[in-house]
PDB file with one MODEL, atoms N, CA, C and O in Angstrom:
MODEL        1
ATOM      1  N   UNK A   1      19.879 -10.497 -10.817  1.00  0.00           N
ATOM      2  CA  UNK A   1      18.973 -10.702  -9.694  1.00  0.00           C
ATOM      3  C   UNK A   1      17.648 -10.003  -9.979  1.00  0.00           C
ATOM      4  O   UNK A   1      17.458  -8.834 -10.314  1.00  0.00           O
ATOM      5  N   UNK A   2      16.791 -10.970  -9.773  1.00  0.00           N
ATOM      6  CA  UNK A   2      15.629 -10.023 -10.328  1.00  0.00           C
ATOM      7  C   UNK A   2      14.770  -9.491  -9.080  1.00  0.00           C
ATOM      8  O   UNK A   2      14.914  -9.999  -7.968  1.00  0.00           O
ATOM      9  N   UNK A   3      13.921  -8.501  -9.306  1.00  0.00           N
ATOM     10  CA  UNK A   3      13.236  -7.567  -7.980  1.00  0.00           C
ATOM     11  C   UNK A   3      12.356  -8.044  -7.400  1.00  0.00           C
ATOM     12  O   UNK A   3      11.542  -8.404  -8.250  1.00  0.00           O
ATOM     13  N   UNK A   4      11.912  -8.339  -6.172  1.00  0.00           N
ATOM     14  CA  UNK A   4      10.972  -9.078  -5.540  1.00  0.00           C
ATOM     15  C   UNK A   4       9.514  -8.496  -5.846  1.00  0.00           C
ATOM     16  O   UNK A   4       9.461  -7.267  -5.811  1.00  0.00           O
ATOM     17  N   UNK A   5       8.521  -9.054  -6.090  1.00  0.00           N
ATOM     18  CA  UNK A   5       7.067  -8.807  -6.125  1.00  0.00           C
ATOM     19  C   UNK A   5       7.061  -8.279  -5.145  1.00  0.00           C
ATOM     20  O   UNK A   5       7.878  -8.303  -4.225  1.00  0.00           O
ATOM     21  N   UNK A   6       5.623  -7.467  -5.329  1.00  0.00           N
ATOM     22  CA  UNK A   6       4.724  -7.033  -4.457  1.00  0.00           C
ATOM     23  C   UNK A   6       4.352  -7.676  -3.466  1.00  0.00           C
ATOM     24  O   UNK A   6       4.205  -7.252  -2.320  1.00  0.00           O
ATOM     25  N   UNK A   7       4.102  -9.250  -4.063  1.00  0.00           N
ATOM     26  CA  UNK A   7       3.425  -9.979  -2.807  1.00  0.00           C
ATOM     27  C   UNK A   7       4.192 -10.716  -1.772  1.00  0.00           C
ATOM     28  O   UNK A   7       3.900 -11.273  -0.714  1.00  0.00           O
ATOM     29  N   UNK A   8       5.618 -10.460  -2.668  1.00  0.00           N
ATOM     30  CA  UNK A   8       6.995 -11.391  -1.441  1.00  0.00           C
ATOM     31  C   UNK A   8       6.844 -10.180  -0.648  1.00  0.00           C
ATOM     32  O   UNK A   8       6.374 -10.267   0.487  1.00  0.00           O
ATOM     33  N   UNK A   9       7.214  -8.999  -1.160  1.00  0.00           N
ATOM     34  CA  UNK A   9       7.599  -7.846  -0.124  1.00  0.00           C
ATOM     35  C   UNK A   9       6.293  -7.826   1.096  1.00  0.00           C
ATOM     36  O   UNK A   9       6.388  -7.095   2.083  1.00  0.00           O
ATOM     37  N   UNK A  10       5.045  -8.762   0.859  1.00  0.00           N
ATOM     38  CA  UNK A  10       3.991  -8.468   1.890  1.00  0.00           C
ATOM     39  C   UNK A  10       4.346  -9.683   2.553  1.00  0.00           C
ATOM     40  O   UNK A  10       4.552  -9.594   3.763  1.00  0.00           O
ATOM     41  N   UNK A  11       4.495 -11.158   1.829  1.00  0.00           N
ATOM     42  CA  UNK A  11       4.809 -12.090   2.831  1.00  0.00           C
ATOM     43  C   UNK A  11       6.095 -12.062   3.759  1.00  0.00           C
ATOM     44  O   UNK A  11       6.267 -12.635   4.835  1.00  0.00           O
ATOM     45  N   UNK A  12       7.254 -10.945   2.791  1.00  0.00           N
ATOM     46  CA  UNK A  12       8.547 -10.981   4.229  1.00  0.00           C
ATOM     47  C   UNK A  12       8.016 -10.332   5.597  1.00  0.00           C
ATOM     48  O   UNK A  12       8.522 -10.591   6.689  1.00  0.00           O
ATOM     49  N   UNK A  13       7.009  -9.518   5.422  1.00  0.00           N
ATOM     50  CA  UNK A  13       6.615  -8.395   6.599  1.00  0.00           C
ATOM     51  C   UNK A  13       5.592  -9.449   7.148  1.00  0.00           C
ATOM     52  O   UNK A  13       5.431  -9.196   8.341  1.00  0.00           O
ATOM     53  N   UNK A  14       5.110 -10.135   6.907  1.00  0.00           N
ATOM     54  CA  UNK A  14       4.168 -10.581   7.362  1.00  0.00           C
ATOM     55  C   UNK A  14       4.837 -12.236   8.406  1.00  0.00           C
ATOM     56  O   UNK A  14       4.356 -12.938   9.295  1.00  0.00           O
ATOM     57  N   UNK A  15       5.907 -12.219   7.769  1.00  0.00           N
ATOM     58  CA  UNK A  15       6.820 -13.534   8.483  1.00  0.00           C
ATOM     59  C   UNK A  15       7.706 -12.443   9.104  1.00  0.00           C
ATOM     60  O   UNK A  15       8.665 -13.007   9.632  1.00  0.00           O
ATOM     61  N   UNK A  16       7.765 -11.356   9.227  1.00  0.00           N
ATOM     62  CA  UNK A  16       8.898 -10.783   9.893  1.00  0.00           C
ATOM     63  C   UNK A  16      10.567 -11.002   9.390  1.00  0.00           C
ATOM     64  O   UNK A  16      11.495 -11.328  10.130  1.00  0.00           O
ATOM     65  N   UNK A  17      10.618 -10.786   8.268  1.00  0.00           N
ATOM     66  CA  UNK A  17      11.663 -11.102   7.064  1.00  0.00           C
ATOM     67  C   UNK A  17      12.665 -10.127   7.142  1.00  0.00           C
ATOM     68  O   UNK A  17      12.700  -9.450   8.170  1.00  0.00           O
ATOM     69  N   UNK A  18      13.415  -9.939   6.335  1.00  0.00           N
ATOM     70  CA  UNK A  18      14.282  -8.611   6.071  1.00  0.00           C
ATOM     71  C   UNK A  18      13.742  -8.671   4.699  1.00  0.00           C
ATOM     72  O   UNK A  18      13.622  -9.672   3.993  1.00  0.00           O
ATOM     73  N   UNK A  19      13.400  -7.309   4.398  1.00  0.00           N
ATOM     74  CA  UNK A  19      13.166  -6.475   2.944  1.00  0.00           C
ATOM     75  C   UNK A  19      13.506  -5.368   2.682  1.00  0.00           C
ATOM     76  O   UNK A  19      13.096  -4.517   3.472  1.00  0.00           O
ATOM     77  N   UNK A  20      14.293  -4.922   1.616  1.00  0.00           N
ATOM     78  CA  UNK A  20      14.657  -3.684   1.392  1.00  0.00           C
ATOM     79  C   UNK A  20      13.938  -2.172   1.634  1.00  0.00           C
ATOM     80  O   UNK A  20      14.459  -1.058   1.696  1.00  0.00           O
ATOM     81  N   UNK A  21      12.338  -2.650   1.759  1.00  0.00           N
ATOM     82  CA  UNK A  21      11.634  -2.054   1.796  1.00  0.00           C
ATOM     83  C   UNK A  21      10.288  -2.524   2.176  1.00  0.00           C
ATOM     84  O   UNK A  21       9.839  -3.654   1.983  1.00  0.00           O
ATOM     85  N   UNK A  22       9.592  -1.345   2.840  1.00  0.00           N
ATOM     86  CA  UNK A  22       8.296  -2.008   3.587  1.00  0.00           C
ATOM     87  C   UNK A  22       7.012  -1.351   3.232  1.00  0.00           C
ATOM     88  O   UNK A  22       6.738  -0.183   2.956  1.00  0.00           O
ATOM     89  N   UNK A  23       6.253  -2.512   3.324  1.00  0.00           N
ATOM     90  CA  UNK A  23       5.008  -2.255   2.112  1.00  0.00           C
ATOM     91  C   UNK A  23       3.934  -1.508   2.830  1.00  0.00           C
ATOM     92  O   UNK A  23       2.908  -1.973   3.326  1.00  0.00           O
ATOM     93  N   UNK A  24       4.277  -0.478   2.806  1.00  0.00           N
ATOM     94  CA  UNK A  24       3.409   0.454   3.782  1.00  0.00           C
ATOM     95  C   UNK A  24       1.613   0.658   3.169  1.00  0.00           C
ATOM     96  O   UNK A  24       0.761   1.247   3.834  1.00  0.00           O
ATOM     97  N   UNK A  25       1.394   0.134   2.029  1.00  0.00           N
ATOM     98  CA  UNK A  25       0.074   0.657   1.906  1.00  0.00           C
ATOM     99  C   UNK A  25      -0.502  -0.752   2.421  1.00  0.00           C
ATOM    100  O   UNK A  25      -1.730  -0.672   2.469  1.00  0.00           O
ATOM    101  N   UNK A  26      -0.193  -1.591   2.688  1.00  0.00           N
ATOM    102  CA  UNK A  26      -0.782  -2.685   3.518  1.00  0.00           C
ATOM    103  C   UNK A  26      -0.963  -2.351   4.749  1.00  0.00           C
ATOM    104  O   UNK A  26      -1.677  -3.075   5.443  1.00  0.00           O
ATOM    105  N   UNK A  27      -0.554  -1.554   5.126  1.00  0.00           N
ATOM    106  CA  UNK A  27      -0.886  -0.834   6.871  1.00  0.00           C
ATOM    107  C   UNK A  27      -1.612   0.470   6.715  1.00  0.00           C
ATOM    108  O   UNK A  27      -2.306   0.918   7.628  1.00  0.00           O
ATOM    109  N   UNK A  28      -1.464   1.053   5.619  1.00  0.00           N
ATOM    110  CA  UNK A  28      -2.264   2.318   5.604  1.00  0.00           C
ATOM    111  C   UNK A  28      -3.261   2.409   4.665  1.00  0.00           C
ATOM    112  O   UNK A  28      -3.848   3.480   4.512  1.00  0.00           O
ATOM    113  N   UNK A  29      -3.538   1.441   4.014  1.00  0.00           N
ATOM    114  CA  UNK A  29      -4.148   0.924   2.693  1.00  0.00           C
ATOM    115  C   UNK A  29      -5.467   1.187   2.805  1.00  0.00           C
ATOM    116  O   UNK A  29      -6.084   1.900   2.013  1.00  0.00           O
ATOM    117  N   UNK A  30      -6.185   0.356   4.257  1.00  0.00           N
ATOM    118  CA  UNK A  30      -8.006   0.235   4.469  1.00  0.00           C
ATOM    119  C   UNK A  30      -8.289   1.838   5.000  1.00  0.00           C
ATOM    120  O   UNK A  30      -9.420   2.319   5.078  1.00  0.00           O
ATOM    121  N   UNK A  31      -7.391   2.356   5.248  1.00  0.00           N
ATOM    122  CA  UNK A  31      -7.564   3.536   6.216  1.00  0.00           C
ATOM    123  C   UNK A  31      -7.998   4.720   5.181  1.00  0.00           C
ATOM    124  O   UNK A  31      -9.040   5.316   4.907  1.00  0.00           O
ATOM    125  N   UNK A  32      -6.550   4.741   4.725  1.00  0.00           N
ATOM    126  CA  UNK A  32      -6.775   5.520   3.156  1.00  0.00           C
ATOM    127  C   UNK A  32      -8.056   5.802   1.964  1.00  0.00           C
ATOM    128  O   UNK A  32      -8.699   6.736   1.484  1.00  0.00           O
ATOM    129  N   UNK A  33      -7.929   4.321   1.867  1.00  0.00           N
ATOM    130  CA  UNK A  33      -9.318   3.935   1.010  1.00  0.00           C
ATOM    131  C   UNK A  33     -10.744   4.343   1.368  1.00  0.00           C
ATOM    132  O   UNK A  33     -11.661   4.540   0.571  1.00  0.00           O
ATOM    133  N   UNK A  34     -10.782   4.447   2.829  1.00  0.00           N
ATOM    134  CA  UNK A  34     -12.413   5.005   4.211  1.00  0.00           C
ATOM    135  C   UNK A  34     -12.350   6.455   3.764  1.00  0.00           C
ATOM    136  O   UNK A  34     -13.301   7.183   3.481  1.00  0.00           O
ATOM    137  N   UNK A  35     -11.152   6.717   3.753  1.00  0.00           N
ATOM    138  CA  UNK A  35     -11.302   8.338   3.450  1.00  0.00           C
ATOM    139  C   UNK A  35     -11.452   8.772   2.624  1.00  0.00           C
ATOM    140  O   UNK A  35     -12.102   9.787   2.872  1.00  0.00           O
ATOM    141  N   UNK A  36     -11.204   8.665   1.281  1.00  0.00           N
ATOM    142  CA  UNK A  36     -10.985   9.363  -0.431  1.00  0.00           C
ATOM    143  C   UNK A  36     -12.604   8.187  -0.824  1.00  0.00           C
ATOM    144  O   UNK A  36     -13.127   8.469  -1.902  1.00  0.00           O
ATOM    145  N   UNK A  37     -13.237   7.111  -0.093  1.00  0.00           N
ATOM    146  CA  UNK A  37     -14.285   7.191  -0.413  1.00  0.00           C
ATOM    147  C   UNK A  37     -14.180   5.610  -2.050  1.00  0.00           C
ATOM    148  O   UNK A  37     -14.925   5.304  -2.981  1.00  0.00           O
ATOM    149  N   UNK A  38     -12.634   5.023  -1.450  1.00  0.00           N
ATOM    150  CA  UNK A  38     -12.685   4.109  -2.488  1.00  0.00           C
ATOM    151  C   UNK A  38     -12.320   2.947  -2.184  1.00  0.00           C
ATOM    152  O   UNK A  38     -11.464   2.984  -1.301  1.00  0.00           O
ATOM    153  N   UNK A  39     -12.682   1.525  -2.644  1.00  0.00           N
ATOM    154  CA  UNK A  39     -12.701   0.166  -1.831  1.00  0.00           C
ATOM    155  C   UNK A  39     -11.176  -0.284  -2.077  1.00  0.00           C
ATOM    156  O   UNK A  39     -10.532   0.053  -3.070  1.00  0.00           O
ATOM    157  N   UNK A  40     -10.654  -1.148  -0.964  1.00  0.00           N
ATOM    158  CA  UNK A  40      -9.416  -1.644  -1.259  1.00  0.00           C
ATOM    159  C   UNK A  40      -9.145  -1.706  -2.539  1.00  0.00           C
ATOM    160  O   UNK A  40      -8.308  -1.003  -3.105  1.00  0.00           O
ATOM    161  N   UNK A  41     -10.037  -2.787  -3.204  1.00  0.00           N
ATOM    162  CA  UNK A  41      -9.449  -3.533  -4.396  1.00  0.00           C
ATOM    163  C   UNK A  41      -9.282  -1.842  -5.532  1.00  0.00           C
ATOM    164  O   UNK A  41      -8.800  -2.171  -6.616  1.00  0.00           O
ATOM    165  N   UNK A  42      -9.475  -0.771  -5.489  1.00  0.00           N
ATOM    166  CA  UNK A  42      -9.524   0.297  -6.074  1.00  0.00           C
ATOM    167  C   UNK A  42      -8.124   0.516  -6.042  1.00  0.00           C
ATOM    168  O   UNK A  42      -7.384   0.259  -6.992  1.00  0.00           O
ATOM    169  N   UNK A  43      -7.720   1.029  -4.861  1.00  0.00           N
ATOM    170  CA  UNK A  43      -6.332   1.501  -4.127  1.00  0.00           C
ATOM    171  C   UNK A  43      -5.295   0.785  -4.415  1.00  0.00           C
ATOM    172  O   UNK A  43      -4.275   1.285  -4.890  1.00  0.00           O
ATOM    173  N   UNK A  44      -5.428  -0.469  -4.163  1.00  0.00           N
ATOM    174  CA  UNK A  44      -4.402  -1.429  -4.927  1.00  0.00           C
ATOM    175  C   UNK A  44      -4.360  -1.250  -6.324  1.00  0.00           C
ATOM    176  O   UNK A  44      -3.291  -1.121  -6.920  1.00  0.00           O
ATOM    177  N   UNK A  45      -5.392  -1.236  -6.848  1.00  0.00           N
ATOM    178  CA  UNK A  45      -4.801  -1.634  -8.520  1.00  0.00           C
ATOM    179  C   UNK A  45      -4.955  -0.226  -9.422  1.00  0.00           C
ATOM    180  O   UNK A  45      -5.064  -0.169 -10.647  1.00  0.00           O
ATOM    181  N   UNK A  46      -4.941   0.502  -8.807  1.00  0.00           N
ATOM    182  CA  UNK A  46      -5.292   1.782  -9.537  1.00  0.00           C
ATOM    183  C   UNK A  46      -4.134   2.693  -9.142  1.00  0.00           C
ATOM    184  O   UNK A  46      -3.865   2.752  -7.942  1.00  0.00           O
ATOM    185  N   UNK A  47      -3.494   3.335  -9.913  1.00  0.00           N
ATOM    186  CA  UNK A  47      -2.253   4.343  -9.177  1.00  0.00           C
ATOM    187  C   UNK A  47      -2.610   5.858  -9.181  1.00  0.00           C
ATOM    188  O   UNK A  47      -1.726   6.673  -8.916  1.00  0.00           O
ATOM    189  N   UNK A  48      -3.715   6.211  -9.437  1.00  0.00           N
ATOM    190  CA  UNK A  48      -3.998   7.486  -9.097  1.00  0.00           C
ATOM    191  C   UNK A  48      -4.728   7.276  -8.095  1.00  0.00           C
ATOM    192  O   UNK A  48      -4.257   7.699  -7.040  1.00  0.00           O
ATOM    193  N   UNK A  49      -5.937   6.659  -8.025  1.00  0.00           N
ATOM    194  CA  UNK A  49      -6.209   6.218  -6.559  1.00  0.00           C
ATOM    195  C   UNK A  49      -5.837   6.250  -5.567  1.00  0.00           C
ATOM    196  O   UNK A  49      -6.107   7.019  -4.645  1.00  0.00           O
ATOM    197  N   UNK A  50      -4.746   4.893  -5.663  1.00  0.00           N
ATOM    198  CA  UNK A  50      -3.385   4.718  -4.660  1.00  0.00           C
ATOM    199  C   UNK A  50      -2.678   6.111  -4.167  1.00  0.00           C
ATOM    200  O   UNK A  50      -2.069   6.127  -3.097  1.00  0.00           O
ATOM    201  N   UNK A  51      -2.773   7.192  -4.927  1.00  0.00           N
ATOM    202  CA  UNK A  51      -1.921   8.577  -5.239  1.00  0.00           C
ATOM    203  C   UNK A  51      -3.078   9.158  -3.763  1.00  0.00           C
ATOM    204  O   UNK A  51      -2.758   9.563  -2.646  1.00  0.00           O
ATOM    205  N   UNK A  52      -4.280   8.989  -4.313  1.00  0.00           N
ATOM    206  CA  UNK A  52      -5.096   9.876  -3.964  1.00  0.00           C
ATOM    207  C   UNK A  52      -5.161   9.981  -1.817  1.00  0.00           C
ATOM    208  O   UNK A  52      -5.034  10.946  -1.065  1.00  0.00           O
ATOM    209  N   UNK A  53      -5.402   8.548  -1.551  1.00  0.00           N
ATOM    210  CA  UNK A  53      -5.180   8.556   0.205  1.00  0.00           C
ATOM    211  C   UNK A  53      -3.864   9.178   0.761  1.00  0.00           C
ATOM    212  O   UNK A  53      -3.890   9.892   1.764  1.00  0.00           O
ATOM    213  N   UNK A  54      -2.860   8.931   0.174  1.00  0.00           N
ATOM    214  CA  UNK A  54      -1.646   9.572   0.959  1.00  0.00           C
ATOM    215  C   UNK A  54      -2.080  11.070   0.632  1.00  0.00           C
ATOM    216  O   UNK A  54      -2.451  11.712   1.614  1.00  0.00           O
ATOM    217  N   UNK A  55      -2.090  11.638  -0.435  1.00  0.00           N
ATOM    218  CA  UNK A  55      -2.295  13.188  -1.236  1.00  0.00           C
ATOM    219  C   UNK A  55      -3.245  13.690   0.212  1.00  0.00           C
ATOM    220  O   UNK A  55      -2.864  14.671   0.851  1.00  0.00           O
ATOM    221  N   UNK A  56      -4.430  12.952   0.612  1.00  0.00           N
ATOM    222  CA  UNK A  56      -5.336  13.923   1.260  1.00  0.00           C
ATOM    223  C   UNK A  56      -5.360  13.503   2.902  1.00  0.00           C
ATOM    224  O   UNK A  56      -6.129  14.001   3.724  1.00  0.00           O
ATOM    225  N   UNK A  57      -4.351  12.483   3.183  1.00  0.00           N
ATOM    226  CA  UNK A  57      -3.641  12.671   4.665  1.00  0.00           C
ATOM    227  C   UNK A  57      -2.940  13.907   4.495  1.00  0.00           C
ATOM    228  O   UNK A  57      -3.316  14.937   5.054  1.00  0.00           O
ATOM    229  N   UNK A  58      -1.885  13.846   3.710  1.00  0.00           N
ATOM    230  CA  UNK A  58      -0.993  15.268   3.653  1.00  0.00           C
ATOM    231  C   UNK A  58      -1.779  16.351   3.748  1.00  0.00           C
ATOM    232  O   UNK A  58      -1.469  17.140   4.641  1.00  0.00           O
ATOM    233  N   UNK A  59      -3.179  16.748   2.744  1.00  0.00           N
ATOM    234  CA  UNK A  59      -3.505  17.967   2.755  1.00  0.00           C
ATOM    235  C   UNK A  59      -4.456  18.292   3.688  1.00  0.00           C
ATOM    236  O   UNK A  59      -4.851  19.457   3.666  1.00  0.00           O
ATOM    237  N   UNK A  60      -4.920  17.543   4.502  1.00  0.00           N
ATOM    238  CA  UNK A  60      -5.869  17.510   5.792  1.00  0.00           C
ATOM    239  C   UNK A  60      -5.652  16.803   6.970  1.00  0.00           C
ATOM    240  O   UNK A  60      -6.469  16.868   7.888  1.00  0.00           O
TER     241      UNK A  60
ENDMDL
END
């Protein structure tokens, strides 16, 4: 069985699906990105980036 994409795991949430797991930087994603000062398309495709919005909710 192979592992669902990224982008099924956004269309089950987005149809209200069952998924093993829920794609939380799609809800916290634009928010994140306003703060650390970097554009969506950054946050998505970058994993220190991505690292960086959750890191400085936690530390502030």
């Amino acid at each position: 069985m192979q592992k669902p994409s990224a982008k099924q795991y956004i269309l089950a949430a987005i149809r209200r699906q069952y998924a093993e797991r829920v794609p939380t930087t799609v809800l916290i994603g634009p928010y994140c990105a306003k703060l650390v000062g970097h554009s969506i398309r950054e946050l998505l495709t970058d994993a220190q980036k991505s690292a960086d919005g959750p890191a400085y909710l936690w530390i502030h």
